[in-house]
N, C-alpha and C positions, 0 to 999 in steps of 0.2 A: 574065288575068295570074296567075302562080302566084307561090304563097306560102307560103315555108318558116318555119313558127311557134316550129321551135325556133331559128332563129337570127337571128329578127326581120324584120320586113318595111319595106319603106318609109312615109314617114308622108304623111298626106297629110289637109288640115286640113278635106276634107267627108267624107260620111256615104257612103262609096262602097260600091261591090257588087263585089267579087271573082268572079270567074268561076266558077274552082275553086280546089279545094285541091289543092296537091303532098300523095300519099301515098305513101311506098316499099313494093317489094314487095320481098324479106327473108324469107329464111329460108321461103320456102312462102307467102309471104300472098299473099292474090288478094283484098283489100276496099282501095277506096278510099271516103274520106267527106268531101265536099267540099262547103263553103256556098254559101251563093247571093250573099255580098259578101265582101270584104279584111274588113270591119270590118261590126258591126251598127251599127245605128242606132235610137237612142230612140226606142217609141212605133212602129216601123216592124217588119213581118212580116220573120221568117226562117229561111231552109229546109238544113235538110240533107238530101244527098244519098247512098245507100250503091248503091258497085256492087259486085256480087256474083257468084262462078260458086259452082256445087255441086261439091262435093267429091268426089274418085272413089268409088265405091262408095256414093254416096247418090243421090238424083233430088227432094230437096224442094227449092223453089224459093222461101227463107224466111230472116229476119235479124232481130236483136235489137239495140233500140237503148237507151245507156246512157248514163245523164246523171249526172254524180260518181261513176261504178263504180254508179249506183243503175240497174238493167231500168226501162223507161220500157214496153218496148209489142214485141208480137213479130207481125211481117206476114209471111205466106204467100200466094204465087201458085199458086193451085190449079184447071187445068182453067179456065182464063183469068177467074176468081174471085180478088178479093183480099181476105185474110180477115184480122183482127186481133186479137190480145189484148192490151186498153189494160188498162196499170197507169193510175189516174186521175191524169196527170201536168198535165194539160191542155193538152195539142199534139192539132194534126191529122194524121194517117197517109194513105200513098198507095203506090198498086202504080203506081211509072213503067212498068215493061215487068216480061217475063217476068226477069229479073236485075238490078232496080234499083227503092227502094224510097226513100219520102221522107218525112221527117219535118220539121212547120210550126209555129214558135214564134207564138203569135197576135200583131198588133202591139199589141193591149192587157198583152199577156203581157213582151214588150221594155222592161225596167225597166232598172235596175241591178242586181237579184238576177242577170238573166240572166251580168254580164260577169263575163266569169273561169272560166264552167262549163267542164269538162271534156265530151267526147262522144266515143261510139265505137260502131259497129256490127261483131255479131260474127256467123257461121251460126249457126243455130238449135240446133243439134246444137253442144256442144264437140270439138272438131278442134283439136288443134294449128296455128297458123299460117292457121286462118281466122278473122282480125279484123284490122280496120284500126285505124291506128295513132289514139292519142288527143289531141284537137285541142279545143285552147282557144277560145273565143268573144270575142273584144273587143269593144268597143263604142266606135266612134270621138267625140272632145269636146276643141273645140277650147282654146287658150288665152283666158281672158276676166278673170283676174285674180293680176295681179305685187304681191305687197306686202313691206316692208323691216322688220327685226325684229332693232333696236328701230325704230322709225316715227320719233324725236326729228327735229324742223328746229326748228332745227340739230341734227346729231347731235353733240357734245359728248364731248371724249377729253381727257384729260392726257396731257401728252408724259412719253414712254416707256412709257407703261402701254399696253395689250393691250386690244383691244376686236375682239369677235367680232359680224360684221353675217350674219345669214342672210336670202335672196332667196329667198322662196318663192311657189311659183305653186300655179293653183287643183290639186286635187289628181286628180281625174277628165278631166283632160285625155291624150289620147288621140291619137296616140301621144305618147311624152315625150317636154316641150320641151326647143329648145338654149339654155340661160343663158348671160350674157356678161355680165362688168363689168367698169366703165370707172373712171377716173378723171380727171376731165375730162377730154379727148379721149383720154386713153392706154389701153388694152385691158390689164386686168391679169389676167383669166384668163378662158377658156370650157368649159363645161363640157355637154354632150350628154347627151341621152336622160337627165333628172332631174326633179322635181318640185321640189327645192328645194336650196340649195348655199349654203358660207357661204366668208367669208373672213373673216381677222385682219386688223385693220391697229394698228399702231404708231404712237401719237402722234409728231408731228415738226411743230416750229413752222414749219417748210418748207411745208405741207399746208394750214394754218391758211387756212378758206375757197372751197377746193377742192371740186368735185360730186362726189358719189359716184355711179354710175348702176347700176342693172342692168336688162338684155332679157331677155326671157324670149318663145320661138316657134317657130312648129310651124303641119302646114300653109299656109307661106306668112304666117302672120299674126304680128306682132311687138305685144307690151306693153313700159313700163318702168314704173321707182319709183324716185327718186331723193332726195337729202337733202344739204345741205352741211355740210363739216368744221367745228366751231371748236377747234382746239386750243389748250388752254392749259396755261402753263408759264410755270414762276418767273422773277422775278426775277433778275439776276445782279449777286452783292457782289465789289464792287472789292479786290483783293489788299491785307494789311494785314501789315503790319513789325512784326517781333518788337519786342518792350518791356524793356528793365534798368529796375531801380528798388530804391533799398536801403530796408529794413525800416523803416517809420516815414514815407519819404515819401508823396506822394499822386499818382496816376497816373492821365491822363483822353486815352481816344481815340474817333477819330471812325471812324464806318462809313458808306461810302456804295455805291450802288447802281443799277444799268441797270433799268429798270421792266420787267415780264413782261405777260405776259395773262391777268385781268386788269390793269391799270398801277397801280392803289392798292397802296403798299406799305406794312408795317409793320416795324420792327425789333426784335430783343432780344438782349442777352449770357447766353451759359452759360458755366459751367466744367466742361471736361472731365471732371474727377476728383471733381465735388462737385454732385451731383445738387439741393440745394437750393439752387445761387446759379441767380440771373436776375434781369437789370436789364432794363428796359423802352425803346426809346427807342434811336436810333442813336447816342448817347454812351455811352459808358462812364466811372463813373467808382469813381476807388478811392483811397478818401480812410486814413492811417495805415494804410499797409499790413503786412502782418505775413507772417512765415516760411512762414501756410498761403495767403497771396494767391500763392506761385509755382505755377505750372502753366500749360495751355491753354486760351485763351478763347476765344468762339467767338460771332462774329458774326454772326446769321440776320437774312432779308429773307426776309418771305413775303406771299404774296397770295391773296384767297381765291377759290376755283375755285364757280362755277354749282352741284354734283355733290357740296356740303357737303365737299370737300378743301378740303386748304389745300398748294399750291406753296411751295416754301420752298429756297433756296440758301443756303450760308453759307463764310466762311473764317474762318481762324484766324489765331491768333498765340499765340508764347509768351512772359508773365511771369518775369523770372527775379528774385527777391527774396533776399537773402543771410541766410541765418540758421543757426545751428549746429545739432549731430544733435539726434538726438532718442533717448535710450537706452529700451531697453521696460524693462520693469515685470520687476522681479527677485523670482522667491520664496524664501519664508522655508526655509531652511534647516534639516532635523533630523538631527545628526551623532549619533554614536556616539563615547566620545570613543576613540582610540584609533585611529580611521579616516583617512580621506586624504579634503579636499574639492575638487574644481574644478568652478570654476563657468566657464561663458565670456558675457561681457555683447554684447549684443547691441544695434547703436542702427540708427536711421535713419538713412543718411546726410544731413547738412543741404548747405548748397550756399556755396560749395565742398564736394565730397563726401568726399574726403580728409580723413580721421576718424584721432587717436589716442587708447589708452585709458591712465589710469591706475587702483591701486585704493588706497582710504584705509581708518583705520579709526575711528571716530569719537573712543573710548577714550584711542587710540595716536596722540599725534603722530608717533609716529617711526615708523611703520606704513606705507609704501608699496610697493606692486608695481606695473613697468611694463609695458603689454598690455592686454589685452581679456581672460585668464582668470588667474584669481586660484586660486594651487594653497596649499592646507596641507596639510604628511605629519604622521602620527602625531598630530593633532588633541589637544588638552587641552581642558578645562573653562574653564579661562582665556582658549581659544580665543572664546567666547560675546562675543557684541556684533554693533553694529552695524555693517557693512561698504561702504562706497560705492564704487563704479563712475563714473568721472567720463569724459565723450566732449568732442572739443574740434577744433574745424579752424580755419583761419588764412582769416581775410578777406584781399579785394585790398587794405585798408588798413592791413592788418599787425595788427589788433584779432582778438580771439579767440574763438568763438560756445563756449559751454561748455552742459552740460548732463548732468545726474547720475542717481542713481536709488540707492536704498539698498536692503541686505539683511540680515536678522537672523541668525544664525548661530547655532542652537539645539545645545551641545552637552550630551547626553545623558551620564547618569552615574550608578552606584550607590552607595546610599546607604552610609556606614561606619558599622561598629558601631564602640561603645567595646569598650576591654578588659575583660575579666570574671576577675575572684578568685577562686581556688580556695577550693575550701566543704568544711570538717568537720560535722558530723552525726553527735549519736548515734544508734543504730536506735534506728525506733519514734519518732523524731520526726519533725518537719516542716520541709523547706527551700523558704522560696523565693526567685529570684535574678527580676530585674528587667531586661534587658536594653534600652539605649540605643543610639541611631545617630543619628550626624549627618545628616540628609537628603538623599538625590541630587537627580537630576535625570531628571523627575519628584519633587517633595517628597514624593507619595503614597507610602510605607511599607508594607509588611507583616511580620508577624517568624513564624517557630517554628521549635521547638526539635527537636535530633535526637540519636542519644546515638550513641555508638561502637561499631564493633561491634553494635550492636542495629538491624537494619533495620528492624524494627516499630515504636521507638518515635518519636510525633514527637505533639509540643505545638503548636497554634498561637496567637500571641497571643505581645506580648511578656516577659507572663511568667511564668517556669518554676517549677510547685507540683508540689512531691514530698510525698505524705503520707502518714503512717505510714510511713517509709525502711525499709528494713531490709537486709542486706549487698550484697543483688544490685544495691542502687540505688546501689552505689558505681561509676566511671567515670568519662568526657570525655565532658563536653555539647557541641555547639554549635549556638550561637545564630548563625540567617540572615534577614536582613531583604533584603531584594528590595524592586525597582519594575519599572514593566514602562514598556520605550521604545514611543515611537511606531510603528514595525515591529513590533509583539508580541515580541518580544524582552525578556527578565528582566535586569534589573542585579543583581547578588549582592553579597552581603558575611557575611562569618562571622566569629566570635570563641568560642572554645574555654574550660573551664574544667576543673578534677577535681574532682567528689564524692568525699571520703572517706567512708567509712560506720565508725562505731566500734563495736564489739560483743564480748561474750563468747567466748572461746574455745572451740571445736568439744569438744565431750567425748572424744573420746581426748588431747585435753593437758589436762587436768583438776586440774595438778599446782597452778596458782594458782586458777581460778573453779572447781574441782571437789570432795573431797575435803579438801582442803589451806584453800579460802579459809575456809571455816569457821572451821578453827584462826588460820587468821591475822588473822580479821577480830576475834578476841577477844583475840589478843594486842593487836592496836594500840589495842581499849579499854581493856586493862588501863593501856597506854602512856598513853593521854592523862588515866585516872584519876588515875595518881600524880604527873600535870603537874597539873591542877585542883588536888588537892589541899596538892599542896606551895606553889603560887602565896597559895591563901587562908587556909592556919595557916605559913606563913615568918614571918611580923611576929609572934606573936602568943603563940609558946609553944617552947620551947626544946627539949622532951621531944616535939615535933612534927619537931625537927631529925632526932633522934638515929632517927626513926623513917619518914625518909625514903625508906628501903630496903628495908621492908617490899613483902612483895609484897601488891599489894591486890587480894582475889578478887570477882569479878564474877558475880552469878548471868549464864548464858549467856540465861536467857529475859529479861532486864531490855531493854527496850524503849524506854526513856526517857533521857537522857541529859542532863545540867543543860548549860544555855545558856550559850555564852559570847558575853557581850556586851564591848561597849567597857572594855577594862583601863586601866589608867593605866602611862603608859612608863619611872614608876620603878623597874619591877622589869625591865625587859626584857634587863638583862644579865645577870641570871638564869635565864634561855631560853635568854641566847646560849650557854650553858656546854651545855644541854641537847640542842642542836644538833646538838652534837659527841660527844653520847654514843656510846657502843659498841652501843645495844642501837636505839636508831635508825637509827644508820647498816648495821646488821644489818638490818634488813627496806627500807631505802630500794635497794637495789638492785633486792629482788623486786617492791617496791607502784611504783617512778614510774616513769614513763611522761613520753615528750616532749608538750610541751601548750606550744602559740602563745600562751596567755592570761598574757602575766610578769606583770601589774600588778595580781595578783587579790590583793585584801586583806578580801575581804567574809567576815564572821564569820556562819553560817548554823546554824539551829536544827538540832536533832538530832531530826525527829520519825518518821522511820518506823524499825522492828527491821532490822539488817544482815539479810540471808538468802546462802544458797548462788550467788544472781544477782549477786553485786558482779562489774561490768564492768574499771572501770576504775580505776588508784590514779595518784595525781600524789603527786608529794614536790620541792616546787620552794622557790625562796626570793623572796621582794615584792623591791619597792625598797627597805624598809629594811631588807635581808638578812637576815629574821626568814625563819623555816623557817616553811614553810606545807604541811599533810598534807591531801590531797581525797581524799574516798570518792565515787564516782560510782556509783549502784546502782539498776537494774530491777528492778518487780517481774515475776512473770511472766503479769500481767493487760494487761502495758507501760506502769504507771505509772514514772515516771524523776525520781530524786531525787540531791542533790549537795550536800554536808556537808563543809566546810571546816573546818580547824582550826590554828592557832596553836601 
């Protein structure tokens, strides 16, 4: 019988002997190598056989045989001699004839290493196209063991779930069997030439019970393995009617059920929307219900499965419970005042879901807006308070579900300074102004000071100390007190004042504090000498009268000046006349000066010498129209002295 290896042979379930082997000739080949059976057999001898011609232009009569591409042994017929070179493979060698040579597997040698080998005999010499083609070795073994994986009796599935069974036979069995599986009598598939072959099958309580079988065979001889179904599957819950029920009542339903496999069942309720409800038990019950009892409920029947599952069916129903929205959680509000706010409220809808909004404000009875957003333009400070948001929908008994939620309304604002007073200053002295504000919003305050015109200078801290003044510190201060909004954002506020600075005339007009005050700061002593003394000899001597118009001279270094203290106001219309003299009202044009201070009536020591530094002259009259003459005068170390007189 011939036997083409590369596209498989017949099977056949003994240990038989193939005649020859088909070998093609191709391309120039002239080697056939053909066994001594179809198939070897364990423990039993086996031969191959190589026919051979010599190639033109040679005459050795010689071939090389190859077991995995490995030289095993090279035979030559020589001069009817047949000679060998054994690689120690451990086979026997043989000259059949003058062109045909044989190589013998020992049957102690016929293992299973042998199946599977490759073999090929080539001429001795390499020649293109002198080699026979390369031929596999089988080793024929029958069927003698089918087994089922997993092995379970029963084998155990849950309906709808997937379970894969593989039929596997011995794995040396030779040639491959044909598998076949059944399902109680029915043929569900076969499969040829394999060692082993699986199927799926899908739970279905239809099944429940059912053999499962598989054959497995080859030469003639047939095994099987078989195992029965148990499918199991849940329970089935009877269809359940939606539920009304108004907020406060109590609500109790029943669940029942067709028993599964296995038939023990169990019950419990969830709710769809609330992972921690579950009641236990095919009742359900719901005692004072409330707005969060609406939703879907869901009643399970389960049973428990061999395979530690658990089967389980369930149906529903829906809760409908009447309760008003539910508005979210409003945040606090930080305006700026000056700004525009809308806010828009947002609720849940409650059930009925047809929701309207109003907004209150807690302050303001008269305060309403209709809607859901609540707008204020151009915002004030007054604007500040509490604001509510109120949601509300109509029950089927004409009752109203309400529900609120409140918002603070922070309006932002800078703080105001007070007004500030313009400020006189001699030079060389010290001013300081104190600057106040009513507090914004934020109450936290800061202040400093900036002057006009001068971008350098700037004070911080409320308040503004100028020391040792001198003319250039005369200008417009202002004072700014800031807060800073929640945004980083500065609130402002300012308030403005003038420093005057009072001081001597520059030396090119010299005509009063230069050359000139000299002379005239001794006239007006002379002046208020012949006022002293006519005041304290009038009463007392007559020959004092007649000598009132003396002139009276003053050394110019006299330093000292008598005091005038507290007079008595019987003589005072004796002044008055003096008032109106010609020779005071001669120098009151040069010496006054406007001066803020009307109520000055303080009578001051004479103790420092006039000098060339007299600043300033005042010639004003008190409240009780008594003429009042001031010397204001610096030294030039900046001591500052001010001598009033009567």
């Amino acid at each position: 019988m011939m036997c083409n290896f590369n596209s498989g042979c017949n099977i056949f379930i003994h240990f038989l002997v193939c005649f020859s082997f088909n070998v093609w000739i191709t391309n120039g080949q002239r080697y056939n190598l053909t066994g001594s059976s179809e198939f070897a057999v364990l423990g039993e001898a086996f031969t191959w056989t190589c026919d051979m011609f010599v190639p033109p232009g040679y005459t050795s009569n010689a071939v090389k045989f190859f077991r995995d591409n490995k030289l095993c042994v090279v035979i030559a017929n020589t001069n009817a001699a047949c000679a060998t070179q054994r690689d120690n493979c451990g086979y026997s060698y043989k000259c059949v004839s003058e062109s045909m040579f044989s190589l013998t597997i020992p049957a102690e040698n016929m293992t299973e290493y042998e199946n599977g080998s490759k073999w090929r005999c080539d001429y001795v010499v390499n020649v293109a196209g002198n080699a026979s083609p390369q031929i596999v070795l089988n080793i024929a073994i029958d069927v003698h063991n089918v087994s089922l994986i997993p092995s379970d009796k029963p084998l155990t599935i849950s309906e709808h779930k997937l379970i894969e069974v593989l039929c596997e036979v011995n794995r040396n069995a030779f040639p491959a069997p044909l598998i076949t599986w059944y399902l109680d009598s029915s043929i569900i598939t076969a499969i040829e030439g394999s060692h082993e072959t699986s199927i799926t099958l899908v739970g279905n309580r239809t099944d429940n019970m059912k053999t499962l079988l598989c054959t497995a065979s080859n030469m003639n001889k047939t095994v099987n393995a078989s195992t029965t179904l148990n499918v199991e599957y849940p329970p089935i819950v009877n269809a359940l009617s939606n539920q009304n029920t108004i907020e406060g009542g109590d609500l109790t339903v029943n669940c029942t059920a067709t028993p599964g496999n296995p038939s023990a069942t169990t019950f419990y309720w969830t709710k769809v929307d609330n992972q921690g409800f579950r009641q236990n038990g095919a009742i359900l019950q719901l005692y004072n219900t409330q707005r969060t009892s609406s939703g879907t409920y869901r009643c399970t029947a389960e049973n428990n499965y061999s395979n530690k599952e658990k089967g389980m069916h369930s149906q529903s129903m829906v809760i409908d419970v009447l309760y008003p929205p539910t508005v979210n959680a409003l945040s606090r509000q930080d305006m700026i005042e000056g700004g525009n706010l809308s806010v828009d409220c947002l609720a849940t809808p409650g059930n009925p879901s047809s929701t309207t909004f109003y907004w209150t404000k807690e302050d303001d009875p008269e305060f309403r807006q209709k809607g859901s957003i609540i707008q204020l333009y151009t915002i004030q400070r007054n604007s500040s308070g509490t604001f509510r948001c109120t949601a509300e929908n109509l029950y089927y008994d004409e009752e109203r579900g309400i529900h609120s939620q409140s918002m603070v309304v922070n309006v932002q604002y800078p703080p105001v300074v007070n007004v500030l007073s313009n400020q006189n200053i001699i030079e060389g002295g010290d001013l300081t102004v104190n600057c106040t504000a009513t507090p914004g919003n934020p109450s936290a305050t800061t202040f400093y000071w900036t002057k006009v015109n001068n971008p350098e200078f700037r004070q911080n801290g409320s308040t503004l100390q100028l020391y040792n003044t001198q003319r250039t510190s005369s200008g417009t201060y202002k004072c700014t007190a800031e807060n800073i909004f929640m945004n980083g954002e500065r609130g402002t506020d300012s308030q403005s004042f003038v420093a005057s600075v009072r001081y001597t005339s520059d030396p090119g007009v010299a005509v009063v504090a230069g050359s000139v005050g000299g002379t005239i700061t001794v006239i007006v002593i002379v002046i208020i000498t012949v006022i002293l003394v006519y005041r304290r000899y009038h009463s007392h001597s007559e020959q004092q009268k007649k000598d009132k118009n003396k002139i009276v001279t003053t050394n110019e270094d006299t330093s000292n000046y008598t005091t005038l203290e507290g007079h008595e106001s019987r003589e005072r219309n004796e002044y008055d006349k003096l008032e109106k003299s010609k020779a005071t009202n001669r120098y009151a044009d040069i010496l006054s000066t406007e001066n803020k201070e009307k109520n000055t009536v303080t009578y001051e020591n004479l103790q420092r010498p006039v000098d060339a530094k007299v600043t300033e002259y005042y010639n004003l009259q008190n409240m009780d129209g008594e003429c009042v003459f001031k010397i204001s005068s610096k030294e030039p170390g900046g001591h500052f002295y001010e001598n009033t007189f009567l």
